[in-house]
C-alpha positions in Angstrom: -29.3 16.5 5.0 -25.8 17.9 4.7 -23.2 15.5 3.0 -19.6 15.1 3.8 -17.7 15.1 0.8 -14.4 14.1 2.3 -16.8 10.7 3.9 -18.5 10.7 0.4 -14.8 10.5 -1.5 -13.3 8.2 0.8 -16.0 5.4 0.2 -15.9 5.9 -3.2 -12.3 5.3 -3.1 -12.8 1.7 -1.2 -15.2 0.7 -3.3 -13.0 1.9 -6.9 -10.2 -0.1 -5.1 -12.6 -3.4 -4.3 -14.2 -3.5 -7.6 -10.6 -3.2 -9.3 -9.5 -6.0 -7.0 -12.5 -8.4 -8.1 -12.0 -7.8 -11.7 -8.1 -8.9 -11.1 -9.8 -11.8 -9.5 -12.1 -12.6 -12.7 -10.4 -11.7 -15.3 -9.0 -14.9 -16.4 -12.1 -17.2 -15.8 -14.6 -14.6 -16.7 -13.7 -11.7 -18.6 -17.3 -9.8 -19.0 -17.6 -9.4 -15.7 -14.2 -8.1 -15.0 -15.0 -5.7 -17.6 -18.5 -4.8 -15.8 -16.2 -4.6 -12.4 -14.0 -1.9 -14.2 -16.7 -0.2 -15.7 -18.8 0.2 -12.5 -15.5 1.6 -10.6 -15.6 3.9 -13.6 -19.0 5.3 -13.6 -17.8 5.8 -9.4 -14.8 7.7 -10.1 -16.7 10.8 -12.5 -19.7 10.9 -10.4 -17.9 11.0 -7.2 -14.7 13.5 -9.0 -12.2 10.6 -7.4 -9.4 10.3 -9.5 -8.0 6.4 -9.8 -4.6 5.8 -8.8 -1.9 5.5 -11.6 -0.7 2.0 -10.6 -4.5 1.0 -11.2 -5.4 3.1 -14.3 -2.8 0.8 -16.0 -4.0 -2.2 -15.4 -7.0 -1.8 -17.9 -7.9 -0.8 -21.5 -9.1 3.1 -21.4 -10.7 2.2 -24.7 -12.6 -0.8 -24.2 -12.1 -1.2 -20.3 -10.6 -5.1 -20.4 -8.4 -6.0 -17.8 -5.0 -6.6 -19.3 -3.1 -9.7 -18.6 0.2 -9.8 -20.5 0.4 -12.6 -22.7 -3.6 -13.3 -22.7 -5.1 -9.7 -23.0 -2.1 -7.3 -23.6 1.0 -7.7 -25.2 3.8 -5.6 -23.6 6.7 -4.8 -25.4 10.1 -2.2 -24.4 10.5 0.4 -27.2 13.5 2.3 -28.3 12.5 4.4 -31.0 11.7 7.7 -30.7 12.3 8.0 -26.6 12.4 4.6 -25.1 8.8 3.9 -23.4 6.8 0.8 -22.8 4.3 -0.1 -25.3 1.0 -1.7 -24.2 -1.2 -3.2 -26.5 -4.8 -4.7 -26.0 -5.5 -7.6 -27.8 -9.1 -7.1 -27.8 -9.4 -3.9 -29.2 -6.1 -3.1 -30.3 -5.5 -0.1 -28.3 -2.2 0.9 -28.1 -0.6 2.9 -24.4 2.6 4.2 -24.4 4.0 4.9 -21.1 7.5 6.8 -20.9 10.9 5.0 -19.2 13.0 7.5 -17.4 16.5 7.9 -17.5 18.7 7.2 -14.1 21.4 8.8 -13.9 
């Protein structure tokens, strides 16, 4: 049997994007399983070589895979030292994400 790795890829894609989706969904009321959710999508993404989208990829820890809520899961704070960036920090496990800001103009 012959697989299609474009068919294979583009499943794995829906089903990254749904299981990202439901751990939005649960991760105020039950965080474990938004965790499992992310964790699944995941395990998907190396098996499958999908890469997950960037507007996704920040929405959870990549050290302990919690879904972060600002305020309740992440605090988010705008940084000026150094080069001005966006500092994310997870409250569970104290990770800390630093995403750049660009300059307009």
């Amino acid at each position: 049997m012959v697989r299609n790795a474009s068919l294979v890829q583009d499943i794995a894609r829906q089903r990254i994007d749904r299981l990202i989706n439901m751990a939005a969904e649960k991760a105020s009321s039950r965080p474990d399983l938004s965790r499992r959710y992310i964790s699944m999508a995941l395990t998907i993404s190396r098996r499958t070589r999908v890469r997950i989208p960037r507007s996704q990829k920040r929405l959870f820890c990549k050290k302990c895979t919690t879904f972060l809520l600002p305020g309740k899961t992440a605090r988010v704070r705008v940084r000026q030292h150094r080069s001005p960036h966006i500092s994310v920090c997870c409250l569970v496990c104290g990770h800390v994400k630093r995403y750049p800001l660009r300059r307009s103009g």
